[in-house]
C-alpha positions as CSV (number, residue, x, y, z in Angstrom):
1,X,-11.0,-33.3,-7.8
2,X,-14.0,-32.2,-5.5
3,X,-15.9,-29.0,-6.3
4,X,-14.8,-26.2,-4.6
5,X,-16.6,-25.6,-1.2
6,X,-16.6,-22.1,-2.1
7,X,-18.2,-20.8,-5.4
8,X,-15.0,-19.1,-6.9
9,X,-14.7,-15.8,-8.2
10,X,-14.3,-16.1,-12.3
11,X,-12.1,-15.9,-14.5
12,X,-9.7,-18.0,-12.3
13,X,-5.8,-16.8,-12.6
14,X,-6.0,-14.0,-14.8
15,X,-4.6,-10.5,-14.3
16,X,-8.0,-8.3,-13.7
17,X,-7.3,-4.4,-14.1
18,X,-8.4,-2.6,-11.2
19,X,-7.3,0.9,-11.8
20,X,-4.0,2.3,-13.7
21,X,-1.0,0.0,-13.0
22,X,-2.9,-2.1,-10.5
23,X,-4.4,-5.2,-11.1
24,X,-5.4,-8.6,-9.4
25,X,-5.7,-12.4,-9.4
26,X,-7.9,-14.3,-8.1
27,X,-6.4,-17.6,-7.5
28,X,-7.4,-21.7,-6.4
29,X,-9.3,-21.8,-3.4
30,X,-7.5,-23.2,0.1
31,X,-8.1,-25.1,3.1
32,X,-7.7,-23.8,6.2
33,X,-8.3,-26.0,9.3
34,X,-10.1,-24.5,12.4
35,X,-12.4,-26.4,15.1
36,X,-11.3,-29.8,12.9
37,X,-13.4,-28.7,9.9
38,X,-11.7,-27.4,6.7
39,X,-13.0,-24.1,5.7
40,X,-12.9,-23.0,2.2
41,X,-10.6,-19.8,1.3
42,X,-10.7,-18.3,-1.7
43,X,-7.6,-16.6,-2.7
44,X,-5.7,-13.3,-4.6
45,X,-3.0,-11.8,-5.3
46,X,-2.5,-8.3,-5.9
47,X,-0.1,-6.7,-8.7
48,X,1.1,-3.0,-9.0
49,X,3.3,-1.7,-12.0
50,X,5.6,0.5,-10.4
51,X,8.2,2.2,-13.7
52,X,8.4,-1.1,-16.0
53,X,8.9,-3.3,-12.3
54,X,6.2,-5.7,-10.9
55,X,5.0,-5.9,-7.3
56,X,3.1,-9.3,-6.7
57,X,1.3,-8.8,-3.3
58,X,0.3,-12.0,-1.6
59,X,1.1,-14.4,-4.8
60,X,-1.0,-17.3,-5.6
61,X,-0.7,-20.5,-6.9
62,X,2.6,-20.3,-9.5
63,X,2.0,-21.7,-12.8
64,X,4.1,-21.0,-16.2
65,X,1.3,-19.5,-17.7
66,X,0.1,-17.4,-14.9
67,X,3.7,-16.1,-14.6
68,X,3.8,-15.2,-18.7
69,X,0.8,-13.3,-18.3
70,X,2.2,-11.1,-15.4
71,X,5.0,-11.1,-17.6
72,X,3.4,-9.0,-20.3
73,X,2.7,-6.3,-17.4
74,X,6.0,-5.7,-16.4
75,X,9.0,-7.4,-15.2
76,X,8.5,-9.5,-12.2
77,X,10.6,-7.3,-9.1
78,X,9.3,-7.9,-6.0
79,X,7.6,-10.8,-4.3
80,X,5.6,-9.9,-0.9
81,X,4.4,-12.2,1.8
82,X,2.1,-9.5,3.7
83,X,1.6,-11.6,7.3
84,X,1.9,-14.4,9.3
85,X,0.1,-17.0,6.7
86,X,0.5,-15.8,3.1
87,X,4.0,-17.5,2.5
88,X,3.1,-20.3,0.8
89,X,3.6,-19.4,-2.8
90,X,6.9,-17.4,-2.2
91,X,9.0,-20.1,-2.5
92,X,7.7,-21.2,-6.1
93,X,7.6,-17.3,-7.5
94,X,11.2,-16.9,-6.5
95,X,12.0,-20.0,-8.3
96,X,10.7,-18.9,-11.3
97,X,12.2,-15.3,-10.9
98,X,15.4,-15.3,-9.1
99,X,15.8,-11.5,-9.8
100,X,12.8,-10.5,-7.6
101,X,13.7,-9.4,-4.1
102,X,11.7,-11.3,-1.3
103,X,9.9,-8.9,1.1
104,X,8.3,-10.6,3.8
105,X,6.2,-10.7,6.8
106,X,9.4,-10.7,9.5
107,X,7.9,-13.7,11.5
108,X,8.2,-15.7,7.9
109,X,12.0,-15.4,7.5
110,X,12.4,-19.0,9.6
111,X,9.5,-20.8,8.0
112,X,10.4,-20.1,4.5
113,X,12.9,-22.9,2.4
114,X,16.1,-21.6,1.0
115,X,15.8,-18.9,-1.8
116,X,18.8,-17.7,-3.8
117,X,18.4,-14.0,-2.1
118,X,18.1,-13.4,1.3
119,X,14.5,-12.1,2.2
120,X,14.0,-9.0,3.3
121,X,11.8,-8.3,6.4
122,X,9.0,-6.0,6.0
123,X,8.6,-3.0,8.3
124,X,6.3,0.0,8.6
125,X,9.2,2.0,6.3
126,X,8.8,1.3,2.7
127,X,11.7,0.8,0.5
128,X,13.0,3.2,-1.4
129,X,12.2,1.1,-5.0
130,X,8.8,1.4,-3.9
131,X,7.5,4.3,-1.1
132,X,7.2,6.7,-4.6
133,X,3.5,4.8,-5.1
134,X,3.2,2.2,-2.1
135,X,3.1,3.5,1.8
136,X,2.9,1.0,4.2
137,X,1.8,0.4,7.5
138,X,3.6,-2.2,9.7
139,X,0.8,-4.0,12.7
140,X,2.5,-6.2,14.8
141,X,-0.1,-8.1,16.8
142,X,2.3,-10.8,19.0
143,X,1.3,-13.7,17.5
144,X,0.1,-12.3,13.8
145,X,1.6,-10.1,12.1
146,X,0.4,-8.2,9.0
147,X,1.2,-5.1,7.0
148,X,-1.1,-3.6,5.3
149,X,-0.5,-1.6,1.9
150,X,-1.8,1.7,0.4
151,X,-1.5,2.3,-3.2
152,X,-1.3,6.5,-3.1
153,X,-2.2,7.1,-7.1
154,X,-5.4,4.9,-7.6
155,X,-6.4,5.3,-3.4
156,X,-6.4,1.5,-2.7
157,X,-5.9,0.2,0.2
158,X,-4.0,-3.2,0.0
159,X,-5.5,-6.3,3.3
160,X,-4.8,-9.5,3.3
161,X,-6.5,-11.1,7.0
162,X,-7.1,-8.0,8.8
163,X,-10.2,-8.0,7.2
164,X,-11.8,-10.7,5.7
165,X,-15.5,-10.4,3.7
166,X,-16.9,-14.2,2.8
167,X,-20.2,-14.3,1.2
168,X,-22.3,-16.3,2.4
169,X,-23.8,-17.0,-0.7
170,X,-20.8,-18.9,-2.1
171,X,-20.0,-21.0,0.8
172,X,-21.9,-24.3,-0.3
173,X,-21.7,-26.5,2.3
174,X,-24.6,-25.4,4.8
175,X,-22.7,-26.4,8.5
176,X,-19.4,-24.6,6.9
177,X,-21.4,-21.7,6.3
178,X,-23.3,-21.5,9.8
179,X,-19.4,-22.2,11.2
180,X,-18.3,-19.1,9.3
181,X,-20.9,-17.2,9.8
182,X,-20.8,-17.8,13.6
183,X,-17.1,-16.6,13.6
184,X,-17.8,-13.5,12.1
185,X,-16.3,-14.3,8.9
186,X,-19.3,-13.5,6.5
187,X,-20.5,-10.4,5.5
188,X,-21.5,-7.7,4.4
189,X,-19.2,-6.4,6.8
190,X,-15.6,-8.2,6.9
191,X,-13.3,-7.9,9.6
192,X,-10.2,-10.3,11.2
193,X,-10.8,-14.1,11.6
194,X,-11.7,-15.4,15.1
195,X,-8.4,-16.6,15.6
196,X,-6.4,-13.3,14.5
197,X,-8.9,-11.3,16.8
198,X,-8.3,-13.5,19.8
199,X,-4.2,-13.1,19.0
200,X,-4.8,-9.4,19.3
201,X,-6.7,-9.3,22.5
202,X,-4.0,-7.8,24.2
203,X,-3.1,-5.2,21.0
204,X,-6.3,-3.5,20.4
205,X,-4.6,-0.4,21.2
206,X,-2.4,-0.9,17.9
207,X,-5.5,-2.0,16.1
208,X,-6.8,1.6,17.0
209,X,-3.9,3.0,16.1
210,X,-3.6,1.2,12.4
211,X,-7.1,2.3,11.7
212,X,-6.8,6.0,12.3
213,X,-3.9,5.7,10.2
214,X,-6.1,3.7,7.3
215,X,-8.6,6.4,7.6
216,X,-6.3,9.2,7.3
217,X,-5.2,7.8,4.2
218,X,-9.2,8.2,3.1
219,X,-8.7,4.8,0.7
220,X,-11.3,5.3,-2.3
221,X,-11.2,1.2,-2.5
222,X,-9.9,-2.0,0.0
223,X,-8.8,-5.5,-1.8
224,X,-9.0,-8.1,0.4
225,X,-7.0,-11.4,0.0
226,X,-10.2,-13.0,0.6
227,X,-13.6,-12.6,-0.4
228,X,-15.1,-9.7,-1.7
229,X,-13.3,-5.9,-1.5
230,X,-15.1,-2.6,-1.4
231,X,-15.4,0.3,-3.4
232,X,-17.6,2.4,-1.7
233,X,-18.3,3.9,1.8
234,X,-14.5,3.0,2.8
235,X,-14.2,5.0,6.3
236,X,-17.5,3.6,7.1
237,X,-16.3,-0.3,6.2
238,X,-12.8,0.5,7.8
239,X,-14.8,1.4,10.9
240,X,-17.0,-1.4,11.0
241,X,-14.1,-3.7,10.4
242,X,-12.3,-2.9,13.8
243,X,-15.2,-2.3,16.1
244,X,-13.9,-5.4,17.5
245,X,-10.9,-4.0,18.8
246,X,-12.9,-0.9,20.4
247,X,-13.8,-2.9,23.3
């Protein structure tokens, strides 16, 4: 197997604690084509212990042993696919846990395979099992989709591709990283992949509109999906993060 092309954040597929009840993974890096090159993507997944009940946000790459560590946590309850693109594991976590409900990006119900229960779509409303510790905020951006997560008792806001925060530093392949870096996609302030920012063009008024209601939450701490999260200066990072879409 080739080295990774991005230096991986360690230890690799073990629960982390964040704060109370919340933890993450940080999972095998992915390819993901743009311009014909393959960009490196590192990956996580997000836990919260809601009662004795596990939420996996964004799952990564299922493996028995992964899945008996999470199992110590809490029972496995809900499986979330946040956006347009983090559906890949979904399939392989409802497998293994038939008893978890689905919740899913709503443009995701048609790509996913078969599951035992019917997925549910995700909206800006969060459901009942849940709104007690998670709020929610629904962006629909035409051709992405995303919603993004706030965990009310530890103040955490929950991204996936909305924002993005590569370091350049652990990008090892020296084009790759000039690509990235010319995309906006390295920090030390994150924001939205070329690609999402050009599908929101015409939706930067609900871009606006998300933020004020991400800083009117006033997170003490963002995990991203990718690359590095923040723990300080939130409003400031939020802001920075969508200055694209105050053009």
């Amino acid at each position: 197997m080739p080295p990774p092309g991005y230096t991986p954040y360690l230890p690799q597929s073990v629960p982390i604690a964040v704060a109370d009840n919340l933890w993450i993974v940080d999972g095998p890096e992915i390819g993901y084509r743009f311009a014909g090159l393959t960009l490196p993507c590192p990956t996580r997944m997000t836990m919260v212990r809601i009662g004795t009940a596990l939420w996996l946000h964004s799952p990564t790459h299922y493996s028995p042993e992964l899945g008996a560590q999470l199992e110590t946590l809490g029972e496995i309850a809900w499986i979330v696919a946040p956006n347009s693109f983090h559906y890949s594991h979904v399939a392989a976590w409802a497998a293994a846990y038939p008893a978890a409900a689905c919740h899913v990006s709503p443009d995701v119900l048609t790509k996913l395979p078969p599951l035992r229960g019917r997925p549910i779509p995700l909206g800006d409303a969060a459901p009942s099992l849940w709104r007690d510790d998670l709020d929610q905020l629904h962006v629909d951006l035409g051709r992405f989709v995303e919603t993004i997560f706030f965990h009310r008792p530890s103040g955490t806001l929950i991204v996936s591709d909305l924002i993005q925060n590569f370091e350049a530093g652990r990008i090892r392949n020296p084009l790759i990283r000039a690509v990235m870096h010319a995309g906006g996609a390295t920090g030390p302030g994150g924001k939205a992949s070329i690609d999402i920012r050009f599908a929101a063009r015409r939706h930067r008024e609900r871009v606006r509109e998300a933020l004020a209601q991400m800083l009117d939450w006033a997170p003490g701490r963002i995990i991203l999906s990718h690359g590095k999260g923040y723990d300080a200066a939130i409003a400031d990072q939020l802001r920075c993060a969508f200055r694209w879409a105050a053009r």
